[in-house]
N, CA, C and O atoms as a GROMACS GRO file, in nm:
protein
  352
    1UNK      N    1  -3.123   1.274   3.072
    1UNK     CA    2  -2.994   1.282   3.007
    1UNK      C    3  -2.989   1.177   2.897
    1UNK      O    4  -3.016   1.061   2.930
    2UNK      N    5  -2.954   1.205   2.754
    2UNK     CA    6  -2.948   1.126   2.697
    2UNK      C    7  -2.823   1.127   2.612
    2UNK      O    8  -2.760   1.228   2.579
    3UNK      N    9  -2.795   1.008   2.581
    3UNK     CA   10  -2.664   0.964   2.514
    3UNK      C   11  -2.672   0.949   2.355
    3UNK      O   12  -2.773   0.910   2.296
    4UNK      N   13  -2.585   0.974   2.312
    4UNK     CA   14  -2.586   0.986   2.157
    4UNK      C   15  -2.503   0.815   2.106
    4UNK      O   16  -2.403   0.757   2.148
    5UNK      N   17  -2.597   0.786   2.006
    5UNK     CA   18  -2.533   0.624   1.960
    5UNK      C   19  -2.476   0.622   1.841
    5UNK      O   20  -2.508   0.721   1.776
    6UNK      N   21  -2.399   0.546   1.779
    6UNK     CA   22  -2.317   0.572   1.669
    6UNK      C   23  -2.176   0.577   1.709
    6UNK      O   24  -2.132   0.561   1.823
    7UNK      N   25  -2.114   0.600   1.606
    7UNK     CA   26  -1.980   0.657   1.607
    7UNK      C   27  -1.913   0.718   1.600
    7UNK      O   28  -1.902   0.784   1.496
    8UNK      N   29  -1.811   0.735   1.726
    8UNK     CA   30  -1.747   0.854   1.790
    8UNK      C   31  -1.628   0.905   1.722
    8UNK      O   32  -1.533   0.826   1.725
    9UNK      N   33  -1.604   1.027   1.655
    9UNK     CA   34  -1.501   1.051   1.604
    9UNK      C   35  -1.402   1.042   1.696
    9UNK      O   36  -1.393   1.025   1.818
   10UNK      N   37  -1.326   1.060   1.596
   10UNK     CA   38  -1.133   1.073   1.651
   10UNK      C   39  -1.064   1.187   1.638
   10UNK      O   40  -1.131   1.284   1.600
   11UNK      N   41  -0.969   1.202   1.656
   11UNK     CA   42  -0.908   1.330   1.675
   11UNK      C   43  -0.759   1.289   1.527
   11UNK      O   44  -0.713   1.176   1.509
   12UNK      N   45  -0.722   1.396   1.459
   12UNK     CA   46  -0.641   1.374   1.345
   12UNK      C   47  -0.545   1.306   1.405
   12UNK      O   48  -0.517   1.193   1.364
   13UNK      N   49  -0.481   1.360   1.508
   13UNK     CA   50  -0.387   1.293   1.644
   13UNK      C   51  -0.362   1.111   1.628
   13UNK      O   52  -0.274   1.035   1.587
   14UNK      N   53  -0.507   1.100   1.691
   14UNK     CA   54  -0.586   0.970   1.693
   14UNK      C   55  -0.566   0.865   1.565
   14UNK      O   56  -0.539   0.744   1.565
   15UNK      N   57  -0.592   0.970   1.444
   15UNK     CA   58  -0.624   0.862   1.326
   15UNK      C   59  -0.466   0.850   1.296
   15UNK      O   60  -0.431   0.743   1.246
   16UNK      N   61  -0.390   0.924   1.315
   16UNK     CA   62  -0.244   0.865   1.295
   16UNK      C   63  -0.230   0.817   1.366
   16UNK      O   64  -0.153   0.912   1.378
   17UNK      N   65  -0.219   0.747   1.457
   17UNK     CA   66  -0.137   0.676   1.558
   17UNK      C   67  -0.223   0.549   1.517
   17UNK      O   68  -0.175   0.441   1.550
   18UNK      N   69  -0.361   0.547   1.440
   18UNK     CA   70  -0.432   0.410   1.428
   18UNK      C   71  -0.365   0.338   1.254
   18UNK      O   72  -0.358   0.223   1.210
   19UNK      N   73  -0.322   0.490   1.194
   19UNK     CA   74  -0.267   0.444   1.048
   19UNK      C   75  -0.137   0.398   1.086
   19UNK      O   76  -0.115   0.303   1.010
   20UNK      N   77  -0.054   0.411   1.150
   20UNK     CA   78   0.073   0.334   1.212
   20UNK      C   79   0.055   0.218   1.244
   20UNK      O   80   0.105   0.127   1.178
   21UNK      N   81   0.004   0.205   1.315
   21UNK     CA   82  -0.037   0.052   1.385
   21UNK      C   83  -0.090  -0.034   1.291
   21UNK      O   84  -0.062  -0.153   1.306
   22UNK      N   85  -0.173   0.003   1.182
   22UNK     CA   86  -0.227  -0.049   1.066
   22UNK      C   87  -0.085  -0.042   0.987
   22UNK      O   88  -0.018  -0.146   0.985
   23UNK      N   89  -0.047   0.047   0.937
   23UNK     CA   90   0.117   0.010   0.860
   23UNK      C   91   0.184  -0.106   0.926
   23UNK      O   92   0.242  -0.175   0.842
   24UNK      N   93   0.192  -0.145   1.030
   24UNK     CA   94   0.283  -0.212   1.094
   24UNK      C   95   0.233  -0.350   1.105
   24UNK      O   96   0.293  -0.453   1.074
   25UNK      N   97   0.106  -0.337   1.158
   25UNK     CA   98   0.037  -0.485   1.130
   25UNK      C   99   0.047  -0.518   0.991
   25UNK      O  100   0.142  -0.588   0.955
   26UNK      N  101  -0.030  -0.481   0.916
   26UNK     CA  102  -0.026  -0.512   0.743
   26UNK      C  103   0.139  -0.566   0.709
   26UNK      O  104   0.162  -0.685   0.684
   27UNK      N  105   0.249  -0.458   0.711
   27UNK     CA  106   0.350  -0.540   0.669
   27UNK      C  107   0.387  -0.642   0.756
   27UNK      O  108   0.454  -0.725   0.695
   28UNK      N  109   0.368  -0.672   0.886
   28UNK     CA  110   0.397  -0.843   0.956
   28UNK      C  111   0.308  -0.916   0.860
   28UNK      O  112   0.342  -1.028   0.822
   29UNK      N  113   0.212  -0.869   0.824
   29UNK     CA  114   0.092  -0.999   0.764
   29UNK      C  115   0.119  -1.009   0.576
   29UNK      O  116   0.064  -1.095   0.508
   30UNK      N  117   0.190  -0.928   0.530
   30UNK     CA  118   0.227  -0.934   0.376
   30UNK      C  119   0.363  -0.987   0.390
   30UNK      O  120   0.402  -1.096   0.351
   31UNK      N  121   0.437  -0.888   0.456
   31UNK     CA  122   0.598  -0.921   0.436
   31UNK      C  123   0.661  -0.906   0.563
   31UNK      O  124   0.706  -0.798   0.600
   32UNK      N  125   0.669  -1.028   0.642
   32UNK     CA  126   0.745  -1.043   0.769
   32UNK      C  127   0.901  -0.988   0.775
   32UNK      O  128   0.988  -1.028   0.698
   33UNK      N  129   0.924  -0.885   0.885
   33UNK     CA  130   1.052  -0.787   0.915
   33UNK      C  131   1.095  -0.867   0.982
   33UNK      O  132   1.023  -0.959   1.020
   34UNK      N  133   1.253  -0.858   1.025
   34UNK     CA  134   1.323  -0.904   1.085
   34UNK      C  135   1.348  -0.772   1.219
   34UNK      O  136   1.325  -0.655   1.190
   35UNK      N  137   1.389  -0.804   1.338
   35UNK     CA  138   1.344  -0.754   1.432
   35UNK      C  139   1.470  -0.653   1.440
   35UNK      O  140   1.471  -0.562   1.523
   36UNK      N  141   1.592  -0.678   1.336
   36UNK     CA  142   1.658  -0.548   1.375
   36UNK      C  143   1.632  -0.466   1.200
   36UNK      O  144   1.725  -0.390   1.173
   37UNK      N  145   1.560  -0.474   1.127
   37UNK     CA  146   1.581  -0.408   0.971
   37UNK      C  147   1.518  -0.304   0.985
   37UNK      O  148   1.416  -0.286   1.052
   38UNK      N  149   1.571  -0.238   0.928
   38UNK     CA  150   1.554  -0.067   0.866
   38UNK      C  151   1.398  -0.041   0.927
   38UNK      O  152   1.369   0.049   1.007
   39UNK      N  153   1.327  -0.116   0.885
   39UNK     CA  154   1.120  -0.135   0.898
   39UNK      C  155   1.141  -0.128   1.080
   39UNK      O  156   1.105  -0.035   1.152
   40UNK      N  157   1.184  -0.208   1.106
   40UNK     CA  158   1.206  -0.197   1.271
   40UNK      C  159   1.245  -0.082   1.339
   40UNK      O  160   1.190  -0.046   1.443
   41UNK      N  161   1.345  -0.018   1.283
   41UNK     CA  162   1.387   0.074   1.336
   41UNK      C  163   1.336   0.191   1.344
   41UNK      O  164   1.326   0.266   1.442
   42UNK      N  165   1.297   0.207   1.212
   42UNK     CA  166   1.182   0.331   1.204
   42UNK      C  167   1.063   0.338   1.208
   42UNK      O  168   1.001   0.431   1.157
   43UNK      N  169   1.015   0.252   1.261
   43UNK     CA  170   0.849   0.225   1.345
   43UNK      C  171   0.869   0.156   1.491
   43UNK      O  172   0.774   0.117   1.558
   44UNK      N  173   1.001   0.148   1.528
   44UNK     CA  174   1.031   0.106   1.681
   44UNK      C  175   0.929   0.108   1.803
   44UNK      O  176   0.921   0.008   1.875
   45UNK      N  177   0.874   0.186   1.822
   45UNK     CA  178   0.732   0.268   1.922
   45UNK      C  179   0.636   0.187   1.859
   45UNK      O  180   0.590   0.092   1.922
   46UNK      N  181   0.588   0.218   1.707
   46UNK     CA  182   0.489   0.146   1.718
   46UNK      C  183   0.489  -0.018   1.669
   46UNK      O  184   0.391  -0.045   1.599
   47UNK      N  185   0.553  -0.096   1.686
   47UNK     CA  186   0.617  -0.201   1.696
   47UNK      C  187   0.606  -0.232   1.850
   47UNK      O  188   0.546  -0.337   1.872
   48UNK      N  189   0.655  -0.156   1.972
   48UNK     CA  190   0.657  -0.175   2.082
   48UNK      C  191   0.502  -0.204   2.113
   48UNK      O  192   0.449  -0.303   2.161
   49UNK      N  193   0.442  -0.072   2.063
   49UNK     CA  194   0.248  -0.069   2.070
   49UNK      C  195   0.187  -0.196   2.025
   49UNK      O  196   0.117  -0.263   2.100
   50UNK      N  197   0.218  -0.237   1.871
   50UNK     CA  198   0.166  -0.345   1.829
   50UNK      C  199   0.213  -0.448   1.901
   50UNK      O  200   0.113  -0.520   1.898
   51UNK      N  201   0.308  -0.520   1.977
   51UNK     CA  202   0.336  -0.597   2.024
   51UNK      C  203   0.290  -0.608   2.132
   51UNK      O  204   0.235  -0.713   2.166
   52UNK      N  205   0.301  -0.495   2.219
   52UNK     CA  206   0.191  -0.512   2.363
   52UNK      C  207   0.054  -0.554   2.362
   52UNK      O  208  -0.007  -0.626   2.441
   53UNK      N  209  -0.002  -0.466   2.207
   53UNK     CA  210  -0.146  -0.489   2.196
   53UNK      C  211  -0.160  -0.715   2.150
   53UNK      O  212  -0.261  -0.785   2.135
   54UNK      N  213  -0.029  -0.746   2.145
   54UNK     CA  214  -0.075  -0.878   2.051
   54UNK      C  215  -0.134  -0.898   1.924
   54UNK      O  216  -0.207  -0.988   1.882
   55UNK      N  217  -0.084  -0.782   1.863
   55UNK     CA  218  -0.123  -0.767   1.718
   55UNK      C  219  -0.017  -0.841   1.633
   55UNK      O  220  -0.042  -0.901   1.529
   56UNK      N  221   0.111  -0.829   1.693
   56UNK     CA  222   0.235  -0.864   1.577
   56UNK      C  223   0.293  -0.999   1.706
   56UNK      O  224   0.225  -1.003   1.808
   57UNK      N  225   0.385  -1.078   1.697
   57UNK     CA  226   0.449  -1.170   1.745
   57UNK      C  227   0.584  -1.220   1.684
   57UNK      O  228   0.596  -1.233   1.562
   58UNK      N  229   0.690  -1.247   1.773
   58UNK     CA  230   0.800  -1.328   1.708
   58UNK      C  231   0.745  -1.453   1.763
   58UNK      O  232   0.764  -1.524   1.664
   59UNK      N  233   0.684  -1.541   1.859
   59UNK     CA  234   0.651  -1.630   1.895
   59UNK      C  235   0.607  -1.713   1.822
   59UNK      O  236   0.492  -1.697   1.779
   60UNK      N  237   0.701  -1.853   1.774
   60UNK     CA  238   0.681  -1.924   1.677
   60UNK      C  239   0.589  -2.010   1.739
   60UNK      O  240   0.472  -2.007   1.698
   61UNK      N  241   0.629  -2.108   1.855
   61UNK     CA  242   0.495  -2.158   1.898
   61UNK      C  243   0.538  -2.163   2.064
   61UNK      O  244   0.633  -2.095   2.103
   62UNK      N  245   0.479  -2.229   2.137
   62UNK     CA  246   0.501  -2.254   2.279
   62UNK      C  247   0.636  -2.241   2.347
   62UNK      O  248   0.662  -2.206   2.462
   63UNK      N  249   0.727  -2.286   2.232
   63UNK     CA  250   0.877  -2.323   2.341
   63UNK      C  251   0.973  -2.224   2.254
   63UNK      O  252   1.087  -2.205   2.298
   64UNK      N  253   0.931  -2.154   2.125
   64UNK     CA  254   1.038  -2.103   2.036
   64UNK      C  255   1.040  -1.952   1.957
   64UNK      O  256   1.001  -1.950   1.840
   65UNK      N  257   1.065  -1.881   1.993
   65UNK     CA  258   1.099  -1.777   1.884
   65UNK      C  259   1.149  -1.772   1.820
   65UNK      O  260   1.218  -1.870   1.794
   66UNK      N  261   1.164  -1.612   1.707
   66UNK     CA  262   1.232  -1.585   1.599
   66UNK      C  263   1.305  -1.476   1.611
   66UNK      O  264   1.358  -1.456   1.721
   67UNK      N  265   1.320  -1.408   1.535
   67UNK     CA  266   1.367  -1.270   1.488
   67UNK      C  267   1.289  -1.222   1.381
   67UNK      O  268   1.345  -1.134   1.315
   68UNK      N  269   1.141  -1.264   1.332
   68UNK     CA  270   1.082  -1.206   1.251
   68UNK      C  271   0.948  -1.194   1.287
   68UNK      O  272   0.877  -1.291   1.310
   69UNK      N  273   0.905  -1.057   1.294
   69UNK     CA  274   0.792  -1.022   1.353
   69UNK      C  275   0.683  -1.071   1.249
   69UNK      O  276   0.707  -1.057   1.129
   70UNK      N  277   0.552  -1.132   1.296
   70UNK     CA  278   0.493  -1.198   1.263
   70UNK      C  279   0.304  -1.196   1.266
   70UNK      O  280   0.279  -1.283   1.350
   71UNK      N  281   0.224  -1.164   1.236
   71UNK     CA  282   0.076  -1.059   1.244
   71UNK      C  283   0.001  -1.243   1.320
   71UNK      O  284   0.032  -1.360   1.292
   72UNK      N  285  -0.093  -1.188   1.412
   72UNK     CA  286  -0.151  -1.289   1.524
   72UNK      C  287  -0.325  -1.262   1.442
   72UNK      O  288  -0.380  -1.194   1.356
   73UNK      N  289  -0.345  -1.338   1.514
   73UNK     CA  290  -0.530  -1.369   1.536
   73UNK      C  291  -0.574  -1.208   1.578
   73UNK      O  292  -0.673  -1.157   1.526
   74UNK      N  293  -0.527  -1.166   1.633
   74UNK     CA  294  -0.562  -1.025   1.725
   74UNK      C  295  -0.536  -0.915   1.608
   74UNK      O  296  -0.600  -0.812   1.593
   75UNK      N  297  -0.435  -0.956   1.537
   75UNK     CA  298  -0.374  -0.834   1.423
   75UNK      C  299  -0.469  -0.848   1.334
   75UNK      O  300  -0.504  -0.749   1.270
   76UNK      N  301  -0.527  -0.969   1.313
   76UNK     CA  302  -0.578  -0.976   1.149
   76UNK      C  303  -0.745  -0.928   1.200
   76UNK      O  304  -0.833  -0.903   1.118
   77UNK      N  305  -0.762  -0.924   1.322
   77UNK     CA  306  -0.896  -0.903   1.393
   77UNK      C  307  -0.898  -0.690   1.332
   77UNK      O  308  -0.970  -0.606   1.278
   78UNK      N  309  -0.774  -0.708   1.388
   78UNK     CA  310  -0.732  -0.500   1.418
   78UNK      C  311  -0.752  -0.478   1.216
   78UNK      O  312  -0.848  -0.412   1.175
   79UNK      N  313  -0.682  -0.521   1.145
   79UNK     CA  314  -0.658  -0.494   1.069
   79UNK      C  315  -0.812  -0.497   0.981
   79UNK      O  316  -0.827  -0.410   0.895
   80UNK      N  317  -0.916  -0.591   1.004
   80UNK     CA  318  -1.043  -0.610   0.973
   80UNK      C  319  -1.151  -0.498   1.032
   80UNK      O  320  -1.259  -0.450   0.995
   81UNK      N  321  -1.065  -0.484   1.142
   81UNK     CA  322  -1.211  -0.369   1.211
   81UNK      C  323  -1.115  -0.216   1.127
   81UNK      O  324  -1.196  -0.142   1.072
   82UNK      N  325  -1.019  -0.184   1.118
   82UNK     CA  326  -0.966  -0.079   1.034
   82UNK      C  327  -1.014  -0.066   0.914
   82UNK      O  328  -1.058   0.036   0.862
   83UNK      N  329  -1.005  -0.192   0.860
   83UNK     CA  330  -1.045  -0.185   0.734
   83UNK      C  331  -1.242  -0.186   0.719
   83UNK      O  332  -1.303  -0.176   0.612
   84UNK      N  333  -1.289  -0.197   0.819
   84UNK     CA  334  -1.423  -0.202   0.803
   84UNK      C  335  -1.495  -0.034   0.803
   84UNK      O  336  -1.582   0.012   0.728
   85UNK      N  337  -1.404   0.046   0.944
   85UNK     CA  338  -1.409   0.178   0.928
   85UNK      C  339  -1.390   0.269   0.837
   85UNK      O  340  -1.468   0.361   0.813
   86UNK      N  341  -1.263   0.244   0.769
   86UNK     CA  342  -1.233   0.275   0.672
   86UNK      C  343  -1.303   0.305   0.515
   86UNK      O  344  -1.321   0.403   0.443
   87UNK      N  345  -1.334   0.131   0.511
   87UNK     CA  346  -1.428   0.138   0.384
   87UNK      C  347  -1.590   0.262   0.340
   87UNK      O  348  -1.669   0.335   0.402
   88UNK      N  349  -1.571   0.230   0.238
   88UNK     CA  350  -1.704   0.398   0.183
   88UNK      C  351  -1.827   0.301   0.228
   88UNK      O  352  -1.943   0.341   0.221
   0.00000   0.00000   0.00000
């Protein structure tokens, strides 16, 4: 039995739900949203996604938050491997 190496496509499904998450990271890391604005509201879900994944953060540091969502070590990681797939 042998296994095929390389890389595994995605499903159209798939590549949207990865261009969302990339929309959403990118604007925390260009232009930080405030957690109730218009941007929030209508990417709510994937806002919820990016935040579970630890891509985006209000967590200013140890003891303090914000209200402005904010792109992590983990986002700028996501946003690098997107952009690596991506590229020709």
């Amino acid at each position: 039995m042998s296994e095929e190496h390389g890389q595994t496509s995605i499903s159209d499904e798939e590549m949207a739900v990865v261009l969302s998450l990339y929309t959403v990271v990118q604007r925390a890391r260009q232009q930080p949203f405030t957690t109730k604005s218009l941007f929030a509201r209508q990417f709510a879900n994937e806002i919820a996604l990016c935040a579970s994944e630890q891509y985006i953060t209000t967590r200013v540091n140890d003891n303090a938050f914000s209200n402005v969502w904010m792109v992590t070590h983990e986002g700028l990681e996501f946003i690098e491997g997107v952009n690596d797939v991506l590229s020709p």
